[in-house]
N, C-alpha and C positions, 0 to 999 in steps of 0.2 A: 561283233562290235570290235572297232579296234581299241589298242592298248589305251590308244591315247584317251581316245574318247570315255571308255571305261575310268582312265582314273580323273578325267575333269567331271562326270558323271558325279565322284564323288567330293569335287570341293564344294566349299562353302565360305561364309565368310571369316571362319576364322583363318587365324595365320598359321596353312600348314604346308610343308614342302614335302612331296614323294620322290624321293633319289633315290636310281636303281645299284643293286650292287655292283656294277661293275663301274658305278659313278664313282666308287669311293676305292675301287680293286688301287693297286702299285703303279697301273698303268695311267692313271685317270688324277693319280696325288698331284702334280705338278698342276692339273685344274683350280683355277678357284672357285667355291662353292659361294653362289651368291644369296644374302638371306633376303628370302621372298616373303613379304609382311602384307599383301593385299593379293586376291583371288586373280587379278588380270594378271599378275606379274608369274604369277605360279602355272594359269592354263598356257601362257606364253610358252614356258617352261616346258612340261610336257607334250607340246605339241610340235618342240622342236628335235625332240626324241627319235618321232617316225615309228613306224610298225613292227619295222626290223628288227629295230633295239631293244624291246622286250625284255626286259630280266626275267629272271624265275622269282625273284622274291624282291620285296620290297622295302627299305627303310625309312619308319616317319619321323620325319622332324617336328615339333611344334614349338610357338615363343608365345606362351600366356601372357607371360610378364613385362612389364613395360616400368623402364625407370624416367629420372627427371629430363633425359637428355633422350626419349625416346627411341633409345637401341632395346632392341628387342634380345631376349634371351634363350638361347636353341637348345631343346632340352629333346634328350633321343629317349624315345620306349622302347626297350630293348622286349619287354615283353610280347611275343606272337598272342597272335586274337582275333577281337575284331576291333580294331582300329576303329574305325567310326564309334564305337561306344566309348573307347578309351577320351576320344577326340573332343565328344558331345560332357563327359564327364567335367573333364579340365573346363569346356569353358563356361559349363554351369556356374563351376567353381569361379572362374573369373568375370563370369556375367555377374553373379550374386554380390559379389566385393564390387564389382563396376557401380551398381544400384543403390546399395548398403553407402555408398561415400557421394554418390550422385546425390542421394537424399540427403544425406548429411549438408553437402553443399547447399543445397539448396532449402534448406530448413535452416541455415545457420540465423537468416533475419529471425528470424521465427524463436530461434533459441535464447537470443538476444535482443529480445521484444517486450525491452523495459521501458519504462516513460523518462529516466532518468540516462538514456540512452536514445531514446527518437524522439521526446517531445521535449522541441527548442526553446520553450517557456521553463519549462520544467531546468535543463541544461542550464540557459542564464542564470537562473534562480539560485540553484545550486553551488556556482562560480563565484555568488557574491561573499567576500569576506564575511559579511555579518549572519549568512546561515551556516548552519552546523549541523552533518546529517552523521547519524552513525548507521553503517549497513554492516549487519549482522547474515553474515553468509551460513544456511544450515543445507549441508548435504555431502551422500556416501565420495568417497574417494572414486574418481573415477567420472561421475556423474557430471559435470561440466563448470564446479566452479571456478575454478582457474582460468576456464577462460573466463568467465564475467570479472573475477578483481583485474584480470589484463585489461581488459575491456575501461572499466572504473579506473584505471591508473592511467589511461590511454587520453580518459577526455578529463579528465579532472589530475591535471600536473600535480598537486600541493597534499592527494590523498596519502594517508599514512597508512599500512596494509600492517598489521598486525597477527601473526600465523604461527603459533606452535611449532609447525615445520620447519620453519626458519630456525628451530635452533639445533636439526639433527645436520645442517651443511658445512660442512667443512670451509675453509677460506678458498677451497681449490674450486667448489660449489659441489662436490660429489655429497649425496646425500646418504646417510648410517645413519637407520633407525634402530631407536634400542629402548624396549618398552619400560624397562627398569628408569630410565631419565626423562619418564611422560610427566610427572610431576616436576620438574625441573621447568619442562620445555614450557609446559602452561603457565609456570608462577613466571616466566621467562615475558610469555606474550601478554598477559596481564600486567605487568608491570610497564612494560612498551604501550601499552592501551592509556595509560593511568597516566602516564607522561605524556603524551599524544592530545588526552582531556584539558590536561594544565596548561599545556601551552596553545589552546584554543584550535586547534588541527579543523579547516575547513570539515574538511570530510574522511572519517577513519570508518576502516576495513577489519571486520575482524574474520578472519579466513581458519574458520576452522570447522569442525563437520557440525558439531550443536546438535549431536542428535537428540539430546533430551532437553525436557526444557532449563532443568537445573544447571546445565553446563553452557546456556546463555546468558542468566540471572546476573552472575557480576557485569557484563558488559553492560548489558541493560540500565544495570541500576546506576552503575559508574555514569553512561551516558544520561540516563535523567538528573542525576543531581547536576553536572555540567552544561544541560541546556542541549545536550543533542536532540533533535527527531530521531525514533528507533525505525528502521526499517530491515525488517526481515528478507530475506532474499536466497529463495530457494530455486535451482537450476532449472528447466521449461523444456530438458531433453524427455523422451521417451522410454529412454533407460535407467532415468534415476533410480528407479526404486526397482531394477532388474539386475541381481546379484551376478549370476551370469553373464552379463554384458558389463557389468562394473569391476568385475574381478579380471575382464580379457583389456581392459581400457585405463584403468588406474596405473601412475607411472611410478608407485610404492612398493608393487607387488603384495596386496593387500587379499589375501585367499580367497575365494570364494565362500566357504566355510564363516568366516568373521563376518563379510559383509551380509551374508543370509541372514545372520542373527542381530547386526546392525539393523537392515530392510524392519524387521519385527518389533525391533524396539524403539523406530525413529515417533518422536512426537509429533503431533498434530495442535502447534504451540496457539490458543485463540488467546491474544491479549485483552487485558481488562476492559476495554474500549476502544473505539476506533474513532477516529475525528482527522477533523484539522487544526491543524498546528502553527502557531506565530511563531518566527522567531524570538528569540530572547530581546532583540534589540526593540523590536516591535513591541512585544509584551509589556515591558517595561515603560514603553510612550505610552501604550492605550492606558494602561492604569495610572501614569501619571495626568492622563488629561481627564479622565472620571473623576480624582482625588479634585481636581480642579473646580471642574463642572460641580460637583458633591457642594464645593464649599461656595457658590454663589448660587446656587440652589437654596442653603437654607437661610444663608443670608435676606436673598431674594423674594422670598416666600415665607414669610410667617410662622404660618397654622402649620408649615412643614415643620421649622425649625421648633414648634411647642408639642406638638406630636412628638417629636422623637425624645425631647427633652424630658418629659414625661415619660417615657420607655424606660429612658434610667433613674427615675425618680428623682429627677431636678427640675424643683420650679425655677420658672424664668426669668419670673420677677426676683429672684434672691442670687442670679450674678450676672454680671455683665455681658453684653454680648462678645466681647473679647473671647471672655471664659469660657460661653457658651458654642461658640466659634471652635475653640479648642480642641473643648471635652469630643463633641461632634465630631471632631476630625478623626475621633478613632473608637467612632459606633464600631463600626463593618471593620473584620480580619480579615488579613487575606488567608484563605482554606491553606491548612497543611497538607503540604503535599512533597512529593519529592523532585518535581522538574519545574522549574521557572517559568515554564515556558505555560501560554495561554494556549486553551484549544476549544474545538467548539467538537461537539459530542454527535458523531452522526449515530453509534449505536452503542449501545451499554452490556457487554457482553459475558461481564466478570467471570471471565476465565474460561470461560464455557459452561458454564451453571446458568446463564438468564436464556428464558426460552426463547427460540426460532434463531438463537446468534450462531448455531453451528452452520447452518443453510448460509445466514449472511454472511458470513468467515469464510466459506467454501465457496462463494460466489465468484466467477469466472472475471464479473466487472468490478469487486473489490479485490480482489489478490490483482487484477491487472491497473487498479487505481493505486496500488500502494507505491510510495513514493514518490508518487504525480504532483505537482502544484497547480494549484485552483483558487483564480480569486475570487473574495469574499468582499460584500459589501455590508457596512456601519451602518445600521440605519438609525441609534439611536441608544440611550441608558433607559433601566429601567432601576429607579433607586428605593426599595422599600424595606419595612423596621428590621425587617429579614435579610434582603438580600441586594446585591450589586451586581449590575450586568451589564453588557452591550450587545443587543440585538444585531440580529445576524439576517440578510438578505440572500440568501441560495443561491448561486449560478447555473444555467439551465445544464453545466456539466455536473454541476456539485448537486442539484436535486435529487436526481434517483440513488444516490448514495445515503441518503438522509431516510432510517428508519428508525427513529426515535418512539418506543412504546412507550413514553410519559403523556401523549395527545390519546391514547386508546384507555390509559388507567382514569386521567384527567375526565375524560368523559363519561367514562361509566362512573366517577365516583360523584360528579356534577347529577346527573341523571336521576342516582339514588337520591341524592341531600333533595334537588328539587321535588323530587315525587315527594319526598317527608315534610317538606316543605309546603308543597298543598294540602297537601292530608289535613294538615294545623291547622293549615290560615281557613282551611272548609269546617273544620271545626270548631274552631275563635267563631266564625261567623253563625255557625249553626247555636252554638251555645247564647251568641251575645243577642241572638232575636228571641231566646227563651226568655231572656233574663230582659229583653227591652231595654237595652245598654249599646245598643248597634249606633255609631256616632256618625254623623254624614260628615263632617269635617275631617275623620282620622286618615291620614297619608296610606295610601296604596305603594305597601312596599312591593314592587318588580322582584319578579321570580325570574332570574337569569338563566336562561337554558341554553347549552349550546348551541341548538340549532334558533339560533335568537333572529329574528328578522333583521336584516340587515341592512333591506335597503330601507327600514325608516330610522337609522338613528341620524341624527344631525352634525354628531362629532365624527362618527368614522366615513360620513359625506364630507366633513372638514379635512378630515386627514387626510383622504387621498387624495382632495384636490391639491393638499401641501404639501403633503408627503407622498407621492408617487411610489416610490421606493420600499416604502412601509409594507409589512406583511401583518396581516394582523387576521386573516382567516385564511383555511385549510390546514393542511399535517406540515408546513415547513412552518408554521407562524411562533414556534416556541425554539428556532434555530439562536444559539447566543455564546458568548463567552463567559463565564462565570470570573467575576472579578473578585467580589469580596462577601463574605457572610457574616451576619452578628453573630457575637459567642453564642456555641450550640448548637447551631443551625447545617445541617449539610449543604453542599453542594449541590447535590438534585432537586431541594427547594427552588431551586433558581425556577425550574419547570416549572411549576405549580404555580409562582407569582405570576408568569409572563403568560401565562395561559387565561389566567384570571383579570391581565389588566385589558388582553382580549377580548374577553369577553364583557368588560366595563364597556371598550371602546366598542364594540360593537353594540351595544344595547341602545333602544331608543328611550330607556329613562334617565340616562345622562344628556346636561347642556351643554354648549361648549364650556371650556373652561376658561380662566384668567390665564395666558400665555406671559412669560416675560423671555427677556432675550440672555441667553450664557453664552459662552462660548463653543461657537460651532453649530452653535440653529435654535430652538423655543425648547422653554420647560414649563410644566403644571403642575397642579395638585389637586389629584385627583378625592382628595380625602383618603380617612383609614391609613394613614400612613405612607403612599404612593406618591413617587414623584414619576415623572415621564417627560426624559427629553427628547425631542427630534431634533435631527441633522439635518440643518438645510440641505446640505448638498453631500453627500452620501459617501464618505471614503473608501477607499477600494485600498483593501491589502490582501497580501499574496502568502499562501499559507499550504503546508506540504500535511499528505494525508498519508496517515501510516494509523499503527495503531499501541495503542501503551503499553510496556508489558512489565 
């Protein structure tokens, strides 16, 4: 075989040049050496050598390296061997970095695969002066969030970024970390955070790593008394939580050693609950148009306005309807709490203590729902001696996010009462034919059961014909905003009433009722203290899910 053929025998496609030594001898210097970056330009090369020319030894040149201006970089191996292993080594090595940033590239959608970044409902929503979101950045140094507040400062102009970091940069921007002024640096970015809240900052950033959960608590809370939605926001790279790969990638030089022990301690933060969230601006209309509805409700309606009046131990007959107007006006508080803001409850998770809420917290379509906006439909108040509310219609996105275990408690505890419930009335009956007391005249009180027939009642055949909209059976039908409670009363009652006017409305021992007209569609009185208005025509607001912490 000749030379030639022997050394194209050995190219391939990486970029390698064989010059013989007498290419490079005193006599051959005044040559220019051309650098050969593709396998034709190289066998070209060799083949114009000839048989004759033959060296005794051989020089490899190889260019792994490739900068932004694609010159390639000629790196000699001085070491004798086998070249081919030396050759196949190197471009392992630059095959693997090829792949390693290929993916990268190519996962960067993927890494940035927020809804507050791809979904254009979500975007506008966000943009509007009147919402206020705070995203609460938790993750190790290295891990990718830097790019995502680039990302959040990129489509949202007016975000305020608030980061610890920001306070080791010099004016020059070189950055000197010095862990002795880590307490400086935080009372630094909290204090930036707290001024950011005051002056109403669309949307603020808090860029810090939050591995535990106590080291996001002030923000959190700062942002609930201010009316922000909280959303947490952890990076979607594959390395985050890979010490090794976070310690070669962090641009702090942050050891590997620290971040191992970081990896071990980071939290697994489940917030108290999960919902959706009104604006402040919003929150503030629905409650003002309830207070509204509330007060020609009992105007409107009598037996309602003598019901409650009686609740506080005032007869009717002994003040005015003025007075009585009044006092009413302020049955129902609104629940203490710490954020203004209204939300409808899709799970109750308290912290990670209520069961099955770690599976829903770890859910691939609630961590990817967080931050999303979803609109929600009004479909009506529910106002009883207890509680205030506005029934909530589900959007066929917003559905499968909705697992509220008040409709599994609500029924097993219906189930029990009604089984005690027969047990009685078979015993009242068995006793009263003893005693020959059994009255043919005495009302047949209805045993309400969940699974109550439905299709013979005559009001919830009324209501859907008029309320389309209305939900009033299945597991979304206790969906609502908790508006206001009489003193004492929790918020979770809200459940238990709207569950129960359900099952009013579904039974076929109720009539229709006396409807009158308030503002915004028909209200009744259902007895026992219930009022119930429907919306004629079903308002639709727009509402960000995250979750409370």
């Amino acid at each position: 075989m000749s030379y030639a053929s022997l050394c194209t025998s050995f190219v391939t496609t990486a970029p390698v040049l064989f010059l013989p030594d007498f290419f490079l001898s005193a006599t051959h210097q005044s040559r220019s050496i051309t650098r050969y970056n593709n396998e034709e330009s190289l066998t070209d090369c060799i083949n114009e050598l000839g048989d004759g020319d033959a060296p005794s030894t051989v020089s490899c040149f190889i260019s792994p390296f490739i900068d932004n201006t694609d010159y390639r970089t000629i790196r000699n191996i001085e070491e004798t061997g086998d070249v081919l292993t030396k050759r196949k080594e190197i471009r392992h090595v630059k095959d693997s970095s090829k792949r390693e940033l290929k993916l990268e590239n190519e996962n960067a959608e993927a890494f940035l695969n927020f809804p507050f970044f791809t979904d254009r409902a979500t975007c506008m929503h966000l943009k509007r002066p009147s919402t206020k979101v705070m995203f609460i950045m938790r993750g190790l140094s290295g891990s990718g969030k830097s790019t995502i507040v680039q990302k959040i400062k990129s489509i949202y102009a007016k975000a305020v970024i608030c980061s610890a970091d920001d306070y080791f940069y010099s004016k020059d921007g070189v950055y000197n970390h010095d862990n002795n002024l880590l307490g400086a640096a935080h009372a630094d970015c909290q204090s930036k955070a707290a001024q950011a809240c005051q002056q109403n900052a669309p949307i603020i950033v808090i860029d810090n790593t939050n591995v535990k959960r106590w080291e996001m608590k002030y923000y959190a809370d700062l942002g609930n008394v201010h009316g922000y939605v909280i959303v947490t926001v952890q990076p979607k790279t594959p390395w985050k939580m890979d010490p090794v790969q976070l310690a070669q990638r962090n641009k702090h030089g942050v050891p590997y050693d620290i971040l191992k022990k970081k990896v071990q301690m980071f939290d697994d933060v489940v917030p108290v609950y999960y919902g959706w969230f009104l604006c402040e601006k919003k929150s503030n209309s629905l409650m003002s148009l309830a207070s509204k509805i509330f007060l020609e409700c009992i105007i409107k309606l009598p037996e309602f306005k003598k019901y409650l009046l009686n609740a506080m131990n005032i007869k009717p007959e002994h003040i005015s309807d003025e007075m009585a107007e009044h006092l009413l006006s302020t049955y129902h508080t609104k629940p203490v709490k710490k954020s203004p803001l209204l939300h409808c409850t899709s799970m109750y998770c308290g912290s990670g203590r209520a069961p099955g809420c770690l599976q829903y917290h770890r859910s691939i379509n609630i961590q990817s729902a967080c931050g999303q906006v979803f609109e929600l439909a009004l479909s009506g108040l529910i106002i009883t001696k207890r509680t205030m509310a506005a029934r909530v219609t589900l959007s066929s996105a917003a559905a499968p996010l909705f697992k509220n275990a008040a409709v599994e408690e609500w029924n097993e505890r219906t189930s029990q009462a009604n089984l005690s419930s027969r047990k009685n009335e078979k015993f009242r009956k068995i006793k009263s034919k003893k005693n020959g007391k059994l009255k043919k005249n005495m009302p047949d009180v209805p045993l309400l059961m969940a699974d109550d027939n439905l299709n013979t009642s005559p009001f919830l055949s009324f209501l859907t014909r008029k309320f389309p909209k209305l939900t009033v059976s299945g597991s979304l039908r206790n969906a609502h905003f908790t508006l206001k409670t009489s003193p004492g009363v929790e918020s979770k009652e809200v459940n238990t009433d709207i569950l129960d006017i359900c099952q009013v409305e579904s039974s076929s021992a109720i009539e229709i009722p006396e409807f009158v007209p308030v503002t915004g569609g028909q209200a009744c009185y259902l007895g026992d203290g219930i009022c119930c208005v429907y919306f004629d025509v079903t308002p639709k607001v727009k509402t960000i899910f995250s979750g409370y912490y």
